[in-house]
BALOBA-1460 file (C-alpha; in Angstrom, 3 decimals):
// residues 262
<rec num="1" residu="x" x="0.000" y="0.000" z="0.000"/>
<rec num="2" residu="x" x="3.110" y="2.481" z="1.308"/>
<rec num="3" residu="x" x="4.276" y="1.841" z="-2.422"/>
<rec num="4" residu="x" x="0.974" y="2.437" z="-3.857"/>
<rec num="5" residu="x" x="0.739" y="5.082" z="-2.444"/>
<rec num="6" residu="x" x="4.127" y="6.488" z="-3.505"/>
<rec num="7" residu="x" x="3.555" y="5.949" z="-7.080"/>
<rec num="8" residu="x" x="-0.010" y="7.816" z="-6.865"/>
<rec num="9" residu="x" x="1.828" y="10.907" z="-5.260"/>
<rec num="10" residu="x" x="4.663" y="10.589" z="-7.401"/>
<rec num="11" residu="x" x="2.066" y="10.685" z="-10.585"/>
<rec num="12" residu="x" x="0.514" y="13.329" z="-9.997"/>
<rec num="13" residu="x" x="3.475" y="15.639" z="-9.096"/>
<rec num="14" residu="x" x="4.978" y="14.280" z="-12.255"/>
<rec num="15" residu="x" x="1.651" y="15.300" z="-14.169"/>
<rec num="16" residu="x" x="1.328" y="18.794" z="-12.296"/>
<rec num="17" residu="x" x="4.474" y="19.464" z="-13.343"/>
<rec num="18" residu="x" x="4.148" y="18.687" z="-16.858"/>
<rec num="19" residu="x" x="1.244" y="20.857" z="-16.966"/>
<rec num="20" residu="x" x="2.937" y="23.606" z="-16.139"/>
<rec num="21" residu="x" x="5.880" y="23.065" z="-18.323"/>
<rec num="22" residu="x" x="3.047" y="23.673" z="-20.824"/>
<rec num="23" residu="x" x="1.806" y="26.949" z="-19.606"/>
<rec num="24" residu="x" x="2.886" y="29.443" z="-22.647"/>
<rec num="25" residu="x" x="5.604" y="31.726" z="-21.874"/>
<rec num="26" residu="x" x="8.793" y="33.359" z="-24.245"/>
<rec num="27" residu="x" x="10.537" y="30.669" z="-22.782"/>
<rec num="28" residu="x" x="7.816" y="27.884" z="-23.643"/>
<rec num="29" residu="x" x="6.083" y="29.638" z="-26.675"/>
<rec num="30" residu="x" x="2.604" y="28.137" z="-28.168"/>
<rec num="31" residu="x" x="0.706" y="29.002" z="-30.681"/>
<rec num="32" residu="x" x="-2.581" y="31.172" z="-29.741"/>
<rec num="33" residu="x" x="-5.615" y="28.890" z="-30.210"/>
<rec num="34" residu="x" x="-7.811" y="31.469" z="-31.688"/>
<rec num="35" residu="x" x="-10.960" y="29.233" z="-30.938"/>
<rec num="36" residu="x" x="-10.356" y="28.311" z="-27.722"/>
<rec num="37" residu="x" x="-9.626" y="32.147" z="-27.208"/>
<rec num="38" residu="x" x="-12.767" y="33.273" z="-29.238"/>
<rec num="39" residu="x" x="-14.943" y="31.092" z="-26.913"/>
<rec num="40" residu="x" x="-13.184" y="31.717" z="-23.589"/>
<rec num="41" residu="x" x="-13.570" y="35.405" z="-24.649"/>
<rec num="42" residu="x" x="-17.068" y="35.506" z="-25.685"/>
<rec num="43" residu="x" x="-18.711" y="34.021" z="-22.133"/>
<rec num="44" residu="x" x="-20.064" y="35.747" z="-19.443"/>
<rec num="45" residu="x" x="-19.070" y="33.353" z="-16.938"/>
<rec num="46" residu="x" x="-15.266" y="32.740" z="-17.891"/>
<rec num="47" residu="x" x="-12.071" y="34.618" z="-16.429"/>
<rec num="48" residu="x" x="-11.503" y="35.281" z="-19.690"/>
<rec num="49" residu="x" x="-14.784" y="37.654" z="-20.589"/>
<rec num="50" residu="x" x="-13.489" y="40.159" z="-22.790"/>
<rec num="51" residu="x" x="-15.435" y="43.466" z="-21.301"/>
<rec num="52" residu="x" x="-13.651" y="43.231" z="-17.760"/>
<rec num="53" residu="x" x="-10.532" y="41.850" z="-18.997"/>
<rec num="54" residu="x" x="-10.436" y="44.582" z="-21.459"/>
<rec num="55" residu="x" x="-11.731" y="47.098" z="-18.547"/>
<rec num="56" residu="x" x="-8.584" y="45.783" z="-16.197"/>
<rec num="57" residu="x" x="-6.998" y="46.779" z="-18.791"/>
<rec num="58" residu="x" x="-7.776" y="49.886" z="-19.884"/>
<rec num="59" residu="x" x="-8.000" y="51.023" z="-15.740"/>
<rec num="60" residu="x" x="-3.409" y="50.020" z="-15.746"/>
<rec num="61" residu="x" x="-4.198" y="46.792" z="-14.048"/>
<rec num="62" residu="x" x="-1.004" y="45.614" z="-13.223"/>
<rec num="63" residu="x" x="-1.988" y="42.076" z="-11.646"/>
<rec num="64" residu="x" x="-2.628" y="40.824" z="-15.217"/>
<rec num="65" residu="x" x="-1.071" y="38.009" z="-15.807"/>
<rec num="66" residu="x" x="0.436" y="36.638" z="-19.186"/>
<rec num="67" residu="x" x="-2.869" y="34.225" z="-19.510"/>
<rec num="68" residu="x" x="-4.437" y="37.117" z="-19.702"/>
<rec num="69" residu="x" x="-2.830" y="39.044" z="-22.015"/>
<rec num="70" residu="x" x="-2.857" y="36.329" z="-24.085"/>
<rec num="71" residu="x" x="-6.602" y="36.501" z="-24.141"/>
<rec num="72" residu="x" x="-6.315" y="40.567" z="-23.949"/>
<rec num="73" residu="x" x="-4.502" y="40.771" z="-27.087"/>
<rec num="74" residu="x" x="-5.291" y="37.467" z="-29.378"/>
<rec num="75" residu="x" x="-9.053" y="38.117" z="-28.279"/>
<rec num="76" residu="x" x="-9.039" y="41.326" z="-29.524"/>
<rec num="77" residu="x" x="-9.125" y="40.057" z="-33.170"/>
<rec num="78" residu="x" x="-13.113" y="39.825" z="-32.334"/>
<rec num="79" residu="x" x="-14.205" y="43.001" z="-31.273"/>
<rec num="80" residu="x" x="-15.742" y="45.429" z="-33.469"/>
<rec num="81" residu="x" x="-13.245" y="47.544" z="-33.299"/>
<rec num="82" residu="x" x="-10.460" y="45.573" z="-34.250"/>
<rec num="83" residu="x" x="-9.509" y="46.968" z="-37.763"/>
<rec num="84" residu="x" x="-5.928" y="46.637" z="-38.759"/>
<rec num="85" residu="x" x="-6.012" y="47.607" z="-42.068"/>
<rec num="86" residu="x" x="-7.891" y="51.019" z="-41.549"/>
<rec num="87" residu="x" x="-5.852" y="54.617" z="-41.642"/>
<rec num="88" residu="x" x="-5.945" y="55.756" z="-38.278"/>
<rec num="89" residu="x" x="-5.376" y="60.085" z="-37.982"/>
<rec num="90" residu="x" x="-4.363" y="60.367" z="-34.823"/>
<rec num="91" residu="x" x="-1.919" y="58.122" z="-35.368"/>
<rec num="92" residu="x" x="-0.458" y="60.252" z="-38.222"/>
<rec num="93" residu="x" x="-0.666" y="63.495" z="-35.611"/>
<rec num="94" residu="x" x="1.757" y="61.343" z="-33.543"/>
<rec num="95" residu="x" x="4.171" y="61.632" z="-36.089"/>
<rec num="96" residu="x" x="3.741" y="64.968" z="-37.075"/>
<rec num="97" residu="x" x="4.805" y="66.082" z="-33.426"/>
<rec num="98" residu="x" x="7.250" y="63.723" z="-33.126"/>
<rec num="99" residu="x" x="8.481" y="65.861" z="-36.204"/>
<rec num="100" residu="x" x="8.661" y="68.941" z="-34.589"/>
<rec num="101" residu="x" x="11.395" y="67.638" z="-32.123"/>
<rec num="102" residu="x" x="14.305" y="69.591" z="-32.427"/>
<rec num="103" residu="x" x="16.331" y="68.099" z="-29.799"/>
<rec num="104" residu="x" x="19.710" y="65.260" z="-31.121"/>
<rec num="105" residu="x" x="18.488" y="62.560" z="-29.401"/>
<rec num="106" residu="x" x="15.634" y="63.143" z="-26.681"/>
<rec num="107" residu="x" x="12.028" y="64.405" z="-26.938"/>
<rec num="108" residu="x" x="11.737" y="68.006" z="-26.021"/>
<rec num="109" residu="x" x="9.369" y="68.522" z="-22.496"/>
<rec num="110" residu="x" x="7.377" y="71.176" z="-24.563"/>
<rec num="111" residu="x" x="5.861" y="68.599" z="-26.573"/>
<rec num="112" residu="x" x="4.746" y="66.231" z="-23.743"/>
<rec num="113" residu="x" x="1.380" y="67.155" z="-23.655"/>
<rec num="114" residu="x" x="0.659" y="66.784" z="-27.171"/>
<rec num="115" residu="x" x="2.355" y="63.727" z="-27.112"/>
<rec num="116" residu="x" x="0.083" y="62.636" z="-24.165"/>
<rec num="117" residu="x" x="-3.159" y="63.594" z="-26.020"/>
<rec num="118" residu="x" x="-2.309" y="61.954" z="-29.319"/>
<rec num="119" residu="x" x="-0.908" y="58.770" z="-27.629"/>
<rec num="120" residu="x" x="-4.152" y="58.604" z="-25.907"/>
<rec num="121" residu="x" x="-6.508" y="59.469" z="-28.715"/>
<rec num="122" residu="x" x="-4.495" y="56.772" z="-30.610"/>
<rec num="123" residu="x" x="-4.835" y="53.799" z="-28.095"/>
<rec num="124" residu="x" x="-8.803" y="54.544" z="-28.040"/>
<rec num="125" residu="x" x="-8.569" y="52.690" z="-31.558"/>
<rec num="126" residu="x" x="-5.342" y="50.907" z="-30.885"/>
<rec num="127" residu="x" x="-5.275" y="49.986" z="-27.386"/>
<rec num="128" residu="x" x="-2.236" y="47.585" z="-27.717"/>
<rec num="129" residu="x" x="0.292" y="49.865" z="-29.760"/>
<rec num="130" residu="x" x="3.521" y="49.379" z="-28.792"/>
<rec num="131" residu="x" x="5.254" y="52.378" z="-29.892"/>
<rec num="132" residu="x" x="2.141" y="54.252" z="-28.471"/>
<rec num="133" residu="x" x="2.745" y="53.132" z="-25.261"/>
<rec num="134" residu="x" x="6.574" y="53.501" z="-25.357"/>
<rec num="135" residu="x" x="5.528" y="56.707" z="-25.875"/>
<rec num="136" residu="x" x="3.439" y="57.081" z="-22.670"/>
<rec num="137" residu="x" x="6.448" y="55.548" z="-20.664"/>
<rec num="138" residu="x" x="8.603" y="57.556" z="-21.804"/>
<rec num="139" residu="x" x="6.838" y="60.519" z="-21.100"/>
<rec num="140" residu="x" x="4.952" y="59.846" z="-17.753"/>
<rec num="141" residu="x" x="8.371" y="58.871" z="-16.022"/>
<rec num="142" residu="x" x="10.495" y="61.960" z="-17.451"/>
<rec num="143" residu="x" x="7.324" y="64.273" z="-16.131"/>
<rec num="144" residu="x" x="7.881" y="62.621" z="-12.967"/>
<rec num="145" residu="x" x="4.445" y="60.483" z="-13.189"/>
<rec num="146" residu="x" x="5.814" y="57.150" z="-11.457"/>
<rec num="147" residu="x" x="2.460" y="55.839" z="-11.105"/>
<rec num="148" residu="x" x="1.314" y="55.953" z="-15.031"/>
<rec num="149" residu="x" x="4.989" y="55.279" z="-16.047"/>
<rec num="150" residu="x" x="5.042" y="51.854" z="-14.407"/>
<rec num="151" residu="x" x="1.342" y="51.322" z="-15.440"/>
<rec num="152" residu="x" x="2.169" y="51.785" z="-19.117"/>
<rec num="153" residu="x" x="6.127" y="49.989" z="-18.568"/>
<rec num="154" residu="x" x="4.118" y="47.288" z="-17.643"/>
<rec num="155" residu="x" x="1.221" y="46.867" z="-20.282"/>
<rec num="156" residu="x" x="4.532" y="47.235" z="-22.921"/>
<rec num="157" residu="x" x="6.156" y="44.773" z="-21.197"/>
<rec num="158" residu="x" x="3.562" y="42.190" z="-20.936"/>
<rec num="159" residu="x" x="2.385" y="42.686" z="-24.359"/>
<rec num="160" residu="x" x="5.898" y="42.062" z="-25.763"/>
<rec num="161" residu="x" x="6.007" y="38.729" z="-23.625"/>
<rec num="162" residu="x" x="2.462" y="38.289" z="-25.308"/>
<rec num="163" residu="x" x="3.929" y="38.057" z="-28.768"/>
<rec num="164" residu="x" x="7.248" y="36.100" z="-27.510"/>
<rec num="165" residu="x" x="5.390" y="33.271" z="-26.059"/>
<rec num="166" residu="x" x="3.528" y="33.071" z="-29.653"/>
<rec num="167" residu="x" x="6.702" y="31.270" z="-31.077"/>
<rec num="168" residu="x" x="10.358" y="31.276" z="-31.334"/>
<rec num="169" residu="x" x="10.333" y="33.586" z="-34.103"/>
<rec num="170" residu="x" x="13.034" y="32.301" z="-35.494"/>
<rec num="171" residu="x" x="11.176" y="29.360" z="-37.670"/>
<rec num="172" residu="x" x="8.531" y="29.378" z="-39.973"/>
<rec num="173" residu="x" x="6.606" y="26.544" z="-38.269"/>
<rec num="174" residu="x" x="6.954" y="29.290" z="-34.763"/>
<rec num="175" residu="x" x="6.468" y="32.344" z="-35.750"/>
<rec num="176" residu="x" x="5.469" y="35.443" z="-33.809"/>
<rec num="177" residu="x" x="1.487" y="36.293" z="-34.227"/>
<rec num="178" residu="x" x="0.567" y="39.650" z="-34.300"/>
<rec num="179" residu="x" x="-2.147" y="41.550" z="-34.623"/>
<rec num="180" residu="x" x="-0.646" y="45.306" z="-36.665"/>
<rec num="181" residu="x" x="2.105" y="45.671" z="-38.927"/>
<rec num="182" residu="x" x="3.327" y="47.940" z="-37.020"/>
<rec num="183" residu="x" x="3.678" y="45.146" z="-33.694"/>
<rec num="184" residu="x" x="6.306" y="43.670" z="-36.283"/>
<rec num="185" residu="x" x="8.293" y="47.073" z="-36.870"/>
<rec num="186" residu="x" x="8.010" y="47.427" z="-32.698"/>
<rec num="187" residu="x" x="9.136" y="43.498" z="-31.994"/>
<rec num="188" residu="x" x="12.100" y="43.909" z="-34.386"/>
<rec num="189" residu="x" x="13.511" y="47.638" z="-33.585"/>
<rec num="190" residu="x" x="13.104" y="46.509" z="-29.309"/>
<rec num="191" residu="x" x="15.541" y="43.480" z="-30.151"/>
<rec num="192" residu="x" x="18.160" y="46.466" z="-32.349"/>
<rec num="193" residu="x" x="17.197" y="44.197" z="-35.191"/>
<rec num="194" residu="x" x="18.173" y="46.017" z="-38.817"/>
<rec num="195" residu="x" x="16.227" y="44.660" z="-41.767"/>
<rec num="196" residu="x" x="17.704" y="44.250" z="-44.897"/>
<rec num="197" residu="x" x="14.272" y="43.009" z="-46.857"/>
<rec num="198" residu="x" x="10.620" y="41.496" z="-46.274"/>
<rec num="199" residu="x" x="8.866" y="38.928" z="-47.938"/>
<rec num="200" residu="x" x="6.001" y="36.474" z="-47.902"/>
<rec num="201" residu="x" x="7.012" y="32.555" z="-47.023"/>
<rec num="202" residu="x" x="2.992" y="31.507" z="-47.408"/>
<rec num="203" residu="x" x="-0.021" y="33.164" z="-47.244"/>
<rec num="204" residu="x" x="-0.150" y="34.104" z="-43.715"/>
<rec num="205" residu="x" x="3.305" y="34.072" z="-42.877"/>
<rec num="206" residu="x" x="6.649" y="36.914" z="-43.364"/>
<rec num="207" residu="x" x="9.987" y="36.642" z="-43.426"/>
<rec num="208" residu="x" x="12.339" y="39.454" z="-42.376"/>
<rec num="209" residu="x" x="15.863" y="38.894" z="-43.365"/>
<rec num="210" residu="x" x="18.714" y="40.747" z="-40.978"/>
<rec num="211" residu="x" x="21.531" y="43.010" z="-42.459"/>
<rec num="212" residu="x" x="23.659" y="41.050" z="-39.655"/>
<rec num="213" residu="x" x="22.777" y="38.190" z="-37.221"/>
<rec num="214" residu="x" x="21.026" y="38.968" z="-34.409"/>
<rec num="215" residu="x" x="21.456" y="37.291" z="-31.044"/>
<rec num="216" residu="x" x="22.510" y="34.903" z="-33.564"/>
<rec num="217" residu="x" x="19.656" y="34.472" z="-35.866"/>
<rec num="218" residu="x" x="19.293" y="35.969" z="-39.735"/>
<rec num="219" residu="x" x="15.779" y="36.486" z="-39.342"/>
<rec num="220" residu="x" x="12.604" y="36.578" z="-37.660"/>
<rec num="221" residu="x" x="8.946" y="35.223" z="-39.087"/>
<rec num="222" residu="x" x="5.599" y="36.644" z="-38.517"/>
<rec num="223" residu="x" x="2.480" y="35.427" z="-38.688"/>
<rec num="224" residu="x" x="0.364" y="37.828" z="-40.014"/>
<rec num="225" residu="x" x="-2.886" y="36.109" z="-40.516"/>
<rec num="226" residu="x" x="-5.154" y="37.905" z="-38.277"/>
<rec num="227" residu="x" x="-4.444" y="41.156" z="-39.817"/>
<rec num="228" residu="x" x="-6.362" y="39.978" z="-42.969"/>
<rec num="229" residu="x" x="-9.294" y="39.002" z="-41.310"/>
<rec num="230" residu="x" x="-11.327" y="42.039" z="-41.828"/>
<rec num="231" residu="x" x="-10.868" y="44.001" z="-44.652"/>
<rec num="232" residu="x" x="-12.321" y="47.680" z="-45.116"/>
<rec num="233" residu="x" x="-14.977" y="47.586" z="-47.508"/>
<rec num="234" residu="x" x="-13.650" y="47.875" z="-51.303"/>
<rec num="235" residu="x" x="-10.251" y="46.497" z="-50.387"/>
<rec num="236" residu="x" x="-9.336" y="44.146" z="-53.228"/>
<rec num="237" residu="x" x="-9.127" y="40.293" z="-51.863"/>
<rec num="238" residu="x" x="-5.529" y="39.373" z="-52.849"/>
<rec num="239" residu="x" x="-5.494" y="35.946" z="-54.802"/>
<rec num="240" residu="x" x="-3.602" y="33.297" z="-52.306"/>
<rec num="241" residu="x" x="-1.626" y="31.670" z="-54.912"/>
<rec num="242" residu="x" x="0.249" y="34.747" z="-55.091"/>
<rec num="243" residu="x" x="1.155" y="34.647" z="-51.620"/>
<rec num="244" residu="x" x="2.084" y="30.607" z="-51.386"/>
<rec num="245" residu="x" x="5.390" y="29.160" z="-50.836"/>
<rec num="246" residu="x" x="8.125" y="29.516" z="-53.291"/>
<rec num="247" residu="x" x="11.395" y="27.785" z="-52.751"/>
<rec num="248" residu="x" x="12.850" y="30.196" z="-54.522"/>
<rec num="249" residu="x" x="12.021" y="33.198" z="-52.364"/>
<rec num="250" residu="x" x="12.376" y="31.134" z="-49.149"/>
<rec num="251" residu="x" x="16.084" y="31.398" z="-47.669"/>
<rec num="252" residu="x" x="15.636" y="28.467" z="-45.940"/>
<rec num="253" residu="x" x="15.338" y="26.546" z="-49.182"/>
<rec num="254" residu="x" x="18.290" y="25.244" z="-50.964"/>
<rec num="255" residu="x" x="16.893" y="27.288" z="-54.130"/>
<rec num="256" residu="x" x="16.993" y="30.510" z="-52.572"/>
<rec num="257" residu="x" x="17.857" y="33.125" z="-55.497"/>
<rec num="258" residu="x" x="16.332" y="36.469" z="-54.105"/>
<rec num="259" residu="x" x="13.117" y="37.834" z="-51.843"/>
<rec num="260" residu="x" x="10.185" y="39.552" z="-53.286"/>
<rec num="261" residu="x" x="10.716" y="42.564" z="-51.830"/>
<rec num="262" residu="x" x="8.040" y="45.236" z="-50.792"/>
């Protein structure tokens, strides 16, 4: 019985523990199972339920966890709102202030607040912008706003870890899922990545080859599915031949002679 016993203890530690070896992290990356997410999402009586996750959110909840964020972000493909493809304006007034900075290599304080509105009005429509909210960091913590500069330190932070525990990145079997072109641009310029060229592996997935290895690797691969899930209306539906695999535009193929480049 004492061994009985034993071996009953010892399976179930053993099975705990394999269970949480399969919890995803950047570490442990899975794939986002965008049913599983839709439906954990979409009911009232899950942990999941978009409206107060999204409401933790929004309010700098910082108890989040990755789980979460998982759900947060990979959920967000199925809300209304979700519309990667459209031309957002306050995003372009972003830029334009950003323009006005006449300082080397810092922002200037006097255009904080403008920064702070735009940034803001931006995330309304984009609520998990990276570069937005880099922006808010930065800002909030060289005003002196501790508070809102770990609040948005941390949403960047998680959401980074979000995309990391996606894939390795570094495969086209694993790559990174995001939801904006842009979440590419962000992923790749936070590692000091420098792209040499883009181009399409398969339909849903892109390949960015590296002027120069980095942290060892000669490129990174994105899936970019999601963001062709909703279209604005009289946006041409690309033909998916176009975009299937060539072995001569995939560098990992021994037939490799040169990327479509874009």
């Amino acid at each position: 019985m004492a061994e009985l016993r034993y071996f009953i203890l010892f399976f179930a530690l053993f099975s705990f523990v394999r269970a949480e070896a399969q919890v995803p992290s950047p570490e442990n990356p899975v794939a986002p199972d965008s049913k599983a997410i839709e439906v954990a999402v979409s009911q009232a009586d899950s942990p999941y339920f978009y409206p107060k996750l999204f409401s933790r959110y929004m309010a700098g909840d910082t108890t989040l966890n990755l789980e979460e964020y998982r759900h947060l972000y990979y959920g967000y493909v199925f809300n209304d709102n979700y519309k990667p493809l459209e031309v957002r304006n306050y995003a372009d007034s972003v830029m334009m202030v950003l323009a006005q900075n006449t300082s080397d290599s810092l922002i200037s304080p006097i255009l904080f607040d403008k920064i702070l509105y735009y940034c803001g009005k931006s995330l309304e429509h984009e609520p998990f912008n990276l570069n937005f909210i880099n922006l808010m960091t930065y800002v909030y913590q060289n005003e002196g706003n501790l508070e809102k500069a770990l609040e948005y330190s941390y949403k960047l932070r998680m959401l980074k870890n979000t995309i990391y525990s996606s894939g390795t990145g570094i495969s086209k079997d694993s790559p990174w899922h995001v939801l904006y072109r842009s979440d590419q641009n962000d992923i790749l310029n936070s590692l000091g990545a420098i792209v040499a060229r883009r181009m399409y592996i398969t339909v849903d997935c892109e390949y960015y080859h590296l002027l120069e290895k980095n942290k060892g690797n000669k490129g990174y691969y994105f899936d970019v599915s999601r963001l062709y899930l909703k279209r604005p209306e009289g946006t041409p539906v690309k033909s998916k031949r176009r975009f299937e695999f060539n072995p001569y535009q995939n560098p990992k193929s021994d037939r490799f002679i040169g990327p479509r480049i874009y």
